[in-house]
C-alpha positions in Angstrom: 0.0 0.0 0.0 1.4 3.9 -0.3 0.6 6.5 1.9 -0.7 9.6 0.1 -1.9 13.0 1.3 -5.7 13.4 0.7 -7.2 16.3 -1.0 -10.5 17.4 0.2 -12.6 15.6 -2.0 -16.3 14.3 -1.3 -14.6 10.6 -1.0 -12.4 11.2 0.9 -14.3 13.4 3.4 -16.9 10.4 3.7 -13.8 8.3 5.0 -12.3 11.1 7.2 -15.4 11.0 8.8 -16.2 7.2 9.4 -12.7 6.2 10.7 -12.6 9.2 12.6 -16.3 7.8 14.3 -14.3 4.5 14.5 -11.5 6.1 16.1 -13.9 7.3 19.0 -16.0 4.8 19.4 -18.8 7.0 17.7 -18.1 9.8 20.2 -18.8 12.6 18.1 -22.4 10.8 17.6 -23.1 11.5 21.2 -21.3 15.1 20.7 -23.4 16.4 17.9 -26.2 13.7 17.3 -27.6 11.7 14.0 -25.4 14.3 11.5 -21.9 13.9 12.9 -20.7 12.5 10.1 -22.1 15.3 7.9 -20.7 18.1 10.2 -17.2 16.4 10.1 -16.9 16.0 6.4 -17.3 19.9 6.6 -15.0 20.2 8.8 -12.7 18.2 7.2 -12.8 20.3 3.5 -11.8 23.6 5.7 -8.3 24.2 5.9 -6.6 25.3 9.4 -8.7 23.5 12.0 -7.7 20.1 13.6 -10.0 18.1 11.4 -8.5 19.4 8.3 -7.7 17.5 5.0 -4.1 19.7 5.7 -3.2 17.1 8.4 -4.8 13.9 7.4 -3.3 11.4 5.8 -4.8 8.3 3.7 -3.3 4.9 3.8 -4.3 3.2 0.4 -3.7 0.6 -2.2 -5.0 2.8 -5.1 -8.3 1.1 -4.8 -9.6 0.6 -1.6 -8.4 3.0 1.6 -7.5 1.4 4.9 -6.9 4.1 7.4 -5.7 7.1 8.2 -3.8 9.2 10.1 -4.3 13.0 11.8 -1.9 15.0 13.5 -0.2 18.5 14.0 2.6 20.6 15.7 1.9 21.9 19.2 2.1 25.4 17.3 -0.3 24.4 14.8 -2.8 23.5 17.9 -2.3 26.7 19.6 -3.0 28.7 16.8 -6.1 27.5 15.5 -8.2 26.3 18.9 -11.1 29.5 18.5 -11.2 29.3 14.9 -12.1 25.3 15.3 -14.8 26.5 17.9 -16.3 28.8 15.4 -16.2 25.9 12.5 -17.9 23.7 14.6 -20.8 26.3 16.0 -21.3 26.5 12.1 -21.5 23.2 11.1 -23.5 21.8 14.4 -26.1 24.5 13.7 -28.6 24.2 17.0 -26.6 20.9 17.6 -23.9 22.8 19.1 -25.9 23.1 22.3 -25.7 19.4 23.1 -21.6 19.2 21.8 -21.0 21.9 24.8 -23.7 20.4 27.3 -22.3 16.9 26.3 -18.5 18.0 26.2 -19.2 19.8 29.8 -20.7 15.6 30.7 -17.3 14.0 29.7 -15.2 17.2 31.0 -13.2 14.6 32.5 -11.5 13.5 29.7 -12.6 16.1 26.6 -10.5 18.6 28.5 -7.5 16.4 29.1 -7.5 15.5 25.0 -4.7 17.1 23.1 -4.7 19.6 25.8 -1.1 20.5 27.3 1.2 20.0 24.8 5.1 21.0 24.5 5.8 23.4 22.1 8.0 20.9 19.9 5.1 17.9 20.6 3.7 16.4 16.8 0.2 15.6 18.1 -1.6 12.3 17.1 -5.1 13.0 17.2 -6.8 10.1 15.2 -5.2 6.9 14.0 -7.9 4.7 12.6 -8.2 1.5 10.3 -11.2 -0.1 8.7 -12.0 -3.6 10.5 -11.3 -6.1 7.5 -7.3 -4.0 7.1 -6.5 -5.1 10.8 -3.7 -7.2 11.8 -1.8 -6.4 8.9 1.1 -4.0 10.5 -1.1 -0.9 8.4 -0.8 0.8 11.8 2.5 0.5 12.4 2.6 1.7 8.8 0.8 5.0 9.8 2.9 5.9 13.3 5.8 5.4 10.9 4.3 8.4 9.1 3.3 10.2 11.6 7.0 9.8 12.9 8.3 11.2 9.5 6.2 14.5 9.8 7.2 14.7 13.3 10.6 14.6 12.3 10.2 17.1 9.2 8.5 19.8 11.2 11.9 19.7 13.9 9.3 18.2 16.7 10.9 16.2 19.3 7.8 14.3 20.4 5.3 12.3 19.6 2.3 12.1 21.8 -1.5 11.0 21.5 -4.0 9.9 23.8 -6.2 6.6 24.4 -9.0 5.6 25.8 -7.3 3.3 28.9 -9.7 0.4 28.1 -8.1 0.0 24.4 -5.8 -2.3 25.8 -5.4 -3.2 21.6 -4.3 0.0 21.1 -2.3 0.4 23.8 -0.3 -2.8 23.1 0.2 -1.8 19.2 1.5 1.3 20.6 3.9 0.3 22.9 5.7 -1.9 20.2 6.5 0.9 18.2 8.5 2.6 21.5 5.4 4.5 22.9 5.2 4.5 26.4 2.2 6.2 28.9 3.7 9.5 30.6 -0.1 11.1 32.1 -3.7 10.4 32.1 -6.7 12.3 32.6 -8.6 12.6 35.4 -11.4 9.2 35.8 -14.9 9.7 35.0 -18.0 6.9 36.1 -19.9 5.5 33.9 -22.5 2.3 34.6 -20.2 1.5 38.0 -16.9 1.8 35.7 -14.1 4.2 36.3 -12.0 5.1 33.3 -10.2 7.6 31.9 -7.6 8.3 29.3 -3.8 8.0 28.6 -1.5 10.0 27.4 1.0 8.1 25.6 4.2 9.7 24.3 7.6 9.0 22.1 10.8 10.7 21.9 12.1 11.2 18.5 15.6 11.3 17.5 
C-alpha cells in the first residue's frame, strides 16, 4: 500500500469521517447527534482546524483506503483552537448546544485531549483503520508516518491519547516505543471508572 496525502474531496471526506467515528467509538455521535458525520466532512474540506484534510493522511492501495492518520505541531494546535470553535458552532447549527452540554458531561476526559502539549510535541489526534485491514502491520505503517512528519517539522515528540480500556491500542503502541507518561482525570460510567492515557515517544 502507499501513503498519500488526501485532497479534500467528497470521498475522501466520507472516509475522514467514518474512521474518525471508528477512532472514538462514535463519540462525536453523542457530541453532535444523528449528523456527525455530515458536520465532520465539513470540517474536514476547511483548511486550518484540527480536522482538516491539511493534516490527514490516507493509507491506500490505489483502490480501496484502509486508514488514516491525523496529527499536528503543538504550534499548529495553539494557533487554530477559537477558529475550530467557530467551525464547529457553524456546522452543528442548533446541535452545538448538546456538543457543549455533552463536552461539559465528559469534561473529564474532553478537556484532558490534546490539551497541554510542549511546544516541539507532533500531536496524534486520530489513528484509525477499517476492521477487515486489521492485523496487517497498516498501523505500524501509519505511526511510521506520523514519525516522518514529526521529524520534518523539527518536533521532538510524539504524543496522543487513548481511551485506557483500548488495551489493543495500547499494546500496538507500545511496540513501536510509545510509552504512557499522564492520564486524565477518571470519570463513572454504569459502575466503571475510566479515563484516558496520554501516551508519548521521543524522537531522535
Amino acid at each position: 500500500m502507499a501513503m498519500i496525502t488526501a485532497q479534500p474531496t467528497p470521498e475522501h471526506a466520507e472516509h475522514f469521517a467514518q474512521l474518525t467515528q471508528i477512532a472514538s467509538d462514535n463519540l462525536y455521535t453523542n457530541l453532535l447527534g444523528k449528523q456527525a458525520n455530515r458536520i465532520l466532512e465539513g470540517l474536514y474540506g476547511k483548511p486550518d482546524n484540527d480536522n482538516s484534510y491539511q493534516f490527514t493522511h490516507f493509507l491506500e492501495d490505489g483502490k480501496n483506503i484502509a486508514g488514516m492518520v491525523n496529527g499536528w505541531t503543538a504550534s499548529q494546535k495553539q494557533n487554530n483552537d477559537q477558529y475550530n470553535e467557530r467551525l464547529v458552532r457553524h456546522f452543528a447549527g442548533w446541535r452545538y448546544i448538546q456538543y457543549i452540554s455533552v463536552g461539559l458531561y465528559l469534561s473529564e476526559v474532553t478537556e484532558f485531549i490534546g490539551s497541554n502539549l510542549d511546544d516541539h510535541d507532533f500531536y496524534i489526534q486520530i489513528v484509525a483503520l477499517y476492521p477487515e485491514f486489521r492485523g496487517r502491520g497498516h498501523s505500524k505503517t501509519l505511526l511510521q508516518h506520523a514519525n516522518d512528519l514529526a521529524v520534518s517539522q523539527d518536533c521532538r515528540r510524539m504524543v496522543l491519547d487513548v481511551d485506557e480500556r483500548n488495551t489493543v491500542a495500547i499494546k500496538a503502541y507500545e511496540k513501536v516505543g510509545f510509552t504512557i507518561i499522564d492520564e486524565s482525570k477518571k470519570r463513572k460510567d454504569d459502575g466503571i471508572r475510566w479515563g484516558m492515557l496520554r501516551m508519548g515517544k521521543a524522537l531522535i
